[in-house]
N, C-alpha and C positions, 0 to 999 in steps of 0.2 A: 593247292587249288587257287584262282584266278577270284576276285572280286564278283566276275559276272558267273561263274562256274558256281560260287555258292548262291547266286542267287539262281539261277538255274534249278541248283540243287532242291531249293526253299518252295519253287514253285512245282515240280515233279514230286514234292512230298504233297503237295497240296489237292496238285489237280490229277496226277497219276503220268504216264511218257508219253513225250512228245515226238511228233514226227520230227523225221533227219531235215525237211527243209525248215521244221521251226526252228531247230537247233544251228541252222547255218544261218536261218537271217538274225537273231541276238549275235551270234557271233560275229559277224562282219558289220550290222550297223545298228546296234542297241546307242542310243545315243549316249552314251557316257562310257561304257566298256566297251563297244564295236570296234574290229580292229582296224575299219575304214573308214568310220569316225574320228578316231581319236589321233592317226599315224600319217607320214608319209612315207609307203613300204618299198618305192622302188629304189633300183639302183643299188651298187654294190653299198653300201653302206645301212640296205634295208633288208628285205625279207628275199626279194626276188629282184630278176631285170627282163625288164621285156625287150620287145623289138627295138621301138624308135630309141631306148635308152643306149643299145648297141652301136647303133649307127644313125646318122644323118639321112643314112642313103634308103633307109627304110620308110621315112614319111616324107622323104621328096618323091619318089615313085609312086608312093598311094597318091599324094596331090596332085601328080598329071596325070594319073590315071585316072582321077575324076573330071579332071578338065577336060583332057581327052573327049570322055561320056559327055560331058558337056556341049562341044563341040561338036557329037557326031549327033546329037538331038536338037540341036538350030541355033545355040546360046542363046537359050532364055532370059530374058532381061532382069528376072528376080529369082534366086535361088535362093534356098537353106542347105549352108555345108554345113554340119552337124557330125559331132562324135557322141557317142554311148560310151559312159567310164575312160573320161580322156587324161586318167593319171593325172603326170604333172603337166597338161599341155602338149610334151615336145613333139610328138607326131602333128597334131596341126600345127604348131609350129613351124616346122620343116614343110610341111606341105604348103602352108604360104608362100615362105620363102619360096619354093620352088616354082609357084605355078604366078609368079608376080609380073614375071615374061611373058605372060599368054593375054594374051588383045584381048580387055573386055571381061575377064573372067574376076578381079577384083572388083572393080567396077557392078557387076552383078550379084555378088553372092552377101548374106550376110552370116557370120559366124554364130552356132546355137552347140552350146555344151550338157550335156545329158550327167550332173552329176550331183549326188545328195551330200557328199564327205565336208564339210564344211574347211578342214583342214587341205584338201585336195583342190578346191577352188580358187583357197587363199594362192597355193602354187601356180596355178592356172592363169588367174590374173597377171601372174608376171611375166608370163610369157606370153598372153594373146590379148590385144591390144581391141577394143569395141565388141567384146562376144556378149551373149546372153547366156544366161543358164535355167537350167533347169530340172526341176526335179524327176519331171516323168518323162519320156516323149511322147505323152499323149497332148503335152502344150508347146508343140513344134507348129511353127507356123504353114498354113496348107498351100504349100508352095510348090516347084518342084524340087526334091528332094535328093541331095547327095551327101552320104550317111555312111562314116565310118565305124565299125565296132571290134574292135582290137583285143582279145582277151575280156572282153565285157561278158557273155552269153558264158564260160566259165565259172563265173562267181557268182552266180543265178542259184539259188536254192535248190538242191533235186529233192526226190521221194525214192528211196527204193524197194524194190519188191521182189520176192524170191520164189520161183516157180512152185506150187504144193497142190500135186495131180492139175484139178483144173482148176483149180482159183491161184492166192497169194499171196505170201505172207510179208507183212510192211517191217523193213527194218524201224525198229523206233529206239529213242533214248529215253534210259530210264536210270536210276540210283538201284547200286546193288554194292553193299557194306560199307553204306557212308560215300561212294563215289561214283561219278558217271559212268555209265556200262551200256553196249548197245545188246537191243532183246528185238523177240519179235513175238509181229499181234498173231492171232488166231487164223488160221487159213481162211479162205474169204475170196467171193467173186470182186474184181477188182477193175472196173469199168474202162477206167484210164490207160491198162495193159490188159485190155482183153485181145487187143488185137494182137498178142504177140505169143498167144498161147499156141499162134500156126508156126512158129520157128526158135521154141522153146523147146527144152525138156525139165526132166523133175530138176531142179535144186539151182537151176539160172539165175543169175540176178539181174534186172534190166532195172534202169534210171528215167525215172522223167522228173522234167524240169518245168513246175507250174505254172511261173509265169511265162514260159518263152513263148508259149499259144499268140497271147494277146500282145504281147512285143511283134513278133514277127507279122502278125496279121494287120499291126497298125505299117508297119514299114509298108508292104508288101500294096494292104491299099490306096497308101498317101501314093507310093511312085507307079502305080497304073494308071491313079487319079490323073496325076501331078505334073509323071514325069520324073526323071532322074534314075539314082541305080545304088545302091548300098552293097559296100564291100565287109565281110563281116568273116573275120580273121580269127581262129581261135587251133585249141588241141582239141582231136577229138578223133571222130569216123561217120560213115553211112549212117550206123545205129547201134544204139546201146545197148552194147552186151556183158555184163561182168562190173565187178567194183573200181568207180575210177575216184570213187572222191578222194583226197591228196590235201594234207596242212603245210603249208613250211612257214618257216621260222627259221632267221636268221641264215638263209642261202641254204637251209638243210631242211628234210621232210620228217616231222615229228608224229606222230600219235593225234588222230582229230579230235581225242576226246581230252585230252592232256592239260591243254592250255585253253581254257576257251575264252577267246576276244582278241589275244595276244597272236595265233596265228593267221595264216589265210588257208583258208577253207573256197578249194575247188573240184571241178567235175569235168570228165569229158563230158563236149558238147554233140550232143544226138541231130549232126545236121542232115537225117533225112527228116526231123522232127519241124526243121527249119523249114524245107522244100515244102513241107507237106504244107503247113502253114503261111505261105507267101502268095497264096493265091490271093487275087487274080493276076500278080504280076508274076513273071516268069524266073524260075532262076537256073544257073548255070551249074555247067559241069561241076563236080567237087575234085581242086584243085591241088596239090601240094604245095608250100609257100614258097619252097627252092625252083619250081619248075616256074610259077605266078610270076616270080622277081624275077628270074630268065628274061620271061616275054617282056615284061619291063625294063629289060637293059640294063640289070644292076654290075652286070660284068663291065661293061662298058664305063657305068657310071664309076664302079671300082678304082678302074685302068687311070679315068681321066685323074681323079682325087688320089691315089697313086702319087702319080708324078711327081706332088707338089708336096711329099712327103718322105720324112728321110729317117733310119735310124729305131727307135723305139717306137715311134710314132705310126711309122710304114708297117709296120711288127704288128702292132695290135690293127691298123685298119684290115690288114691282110686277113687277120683271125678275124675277125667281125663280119665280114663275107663272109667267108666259111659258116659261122656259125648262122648267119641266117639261112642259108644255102644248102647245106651238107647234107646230104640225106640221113647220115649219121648224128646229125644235131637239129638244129631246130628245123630244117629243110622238109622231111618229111613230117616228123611230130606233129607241123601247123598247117592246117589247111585253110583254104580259102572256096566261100561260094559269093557269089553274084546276084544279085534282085536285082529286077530289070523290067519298063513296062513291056506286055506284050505285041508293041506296033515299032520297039527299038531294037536295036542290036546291044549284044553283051558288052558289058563293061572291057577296057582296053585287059590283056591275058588273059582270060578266060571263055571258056568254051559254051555253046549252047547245051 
């Protein structure tokens, strides 16, 4: 057992089980055993790889794609481009670099990074040159608003709940023979999923994710307010149905109750949970990420970067389209939806 596992263990003797999102927030950000705390886990030499760490071509496409939005809303003279858990930087990164060509759009925006990992900052800094950070966005400046979230609303604590007649039984974590073990509470009306006792049956299990309420509701009214458009990338579906929480460790997926601090602990994301909460500003069709990059040109951009590659090099950029792309790989797995105010048009690929 893990440093923060026994202490875990110490406080579940004390106070009795804890819900699955108390047990996922110590584990990703207890300040001293959190495993987004203490690490930096991407990239093949960490726990996982995401997009922009695949390709270049992944966060120069989001960056005009927000320019784009920028663009077709009048370019506003003062903007906040903003990311939610911006890893080590390299997707705004890329998406500077990208949109440095577009008239006016540096000149207006200023860089705001959404991120508590104090270790994940440190990387940050070296790659984005006058940002701000922050720990919540609820101290985002009231501007208009263009707001990446990349694998962010994943790592969001869930709750889950298991259908029992008309009420619900909560997964929780508790100690059973000296080690962590998950139990469940007493059936019970369950206010937070009562709405889902109309497309449930006995023994379901549905997820929700506590904080995403008050995230997406702040997004949602700063860009009605404001102005702008948040692209907000993740795995997931419509709505959550069944267990999606998932640890890995070292490129491979381990037991969530195994290691705790030491893995990443995630969920699919319930983006009708998103929609529903984005009012008053409107959001778009839910998208696949292979079809989204499409309308973005990534074949194109492929082609051109291509050319200027030869050999081992040409090899892996080839697989790295695919892999964002494939419907077989990340292509389908990632979806994208769109926050939009309601007097603009949708963000560049995406549908009303």
């Amino acid at each position: 057992m893990t440093a923060l596992g026994d202490l875990l263990i110490a406080r579940i003797a004390r106070t009795g089980p804890i819900t699955l999102a108390d047990y996922m927030a110590d584990c990703l950000m207890h300040p001293e055993h959190g495993y987004y705390a203490t690490r930096d886990p991407f990239g093949a030499a960490g726990d996982f790889t995401t997009a922009p760490e695949i390709s270049q071509m992944f966060g120069e496409l989001i960056g005009l794609a927000l320019a784009q939005a920028w663009i077709d809303q009048g370019q506003p003279a003062q903007i906040t481009l903003a990311e939610l858990g911006p890893g080590r930087g390299t997707l705004m990164q890329d998406a500077l670099r990208a949109t440095r060509g577009v008239p006016g759009f540096h000149q207006a925006l200023s860089v705001h990074l959404v991120e508590t990992s104090p270790t994940l900052r440190k990387a940050q800094s070296a790659r984005i040159a006058h940002a701000t950070w922050h720990d919540s966005i609820a101290t985002l400046p009231d501007a208009p608003l263009y707001l990446i979230a990349n694998e962010f609303f994943d790592a969001l604590p869930i709750r889950q709940f298991i259908r029992s007649g008309d009420g619900w039984r909560e997964k929780m974590v508790g100690v059973t023979d000296g080690a962590l073990a998950f139990g469940l509470s007493a059936a019970a009306p369950i206010a937070a999923v009562e709405h889902r006792l109309t497309d449930t049956t006995e023994g379901d299990l549905v997820e929700i994710c506590p904080s995403l309420p008050a995230i997406t509701e702040t997004i949602g009214a700063q860009i009605e307010r404001s102005g702008g458009c948040a692209l907000i990338i993740d795995y997931g579906d419509w709505q959550s149905l069944g267990d999606t929480l998932q640890a890995l460790q070292s490129q491979s997926y381990s037991e969530p109750l195994a290691t705790p601090g030491q893995a990443d602990l995630t969920a699919h994301v319930d983006f009708a949970a998103v929609a529903a909460h984005a009012a008053p500003a409107k959001y778009t069709r839910l998208t696949s990420q292979g079809v989204f990059l499409e309308r973005l040109g990534i074949t194109a951009r492929a082609q051109a970067l291509s050319a200027k590659l030869a050999g081992e090099a040409r090899t892996a950029h080839i697989a790295a389209h695919r892999r964002l792309t494939h419907p077989a790989e990340m292509g389908d797995l990632f979806k994208v939806i769109g926050l939009y105010p309601s007097t603009a048009t949708p963000p560049p690929g995406l549908e009303p």
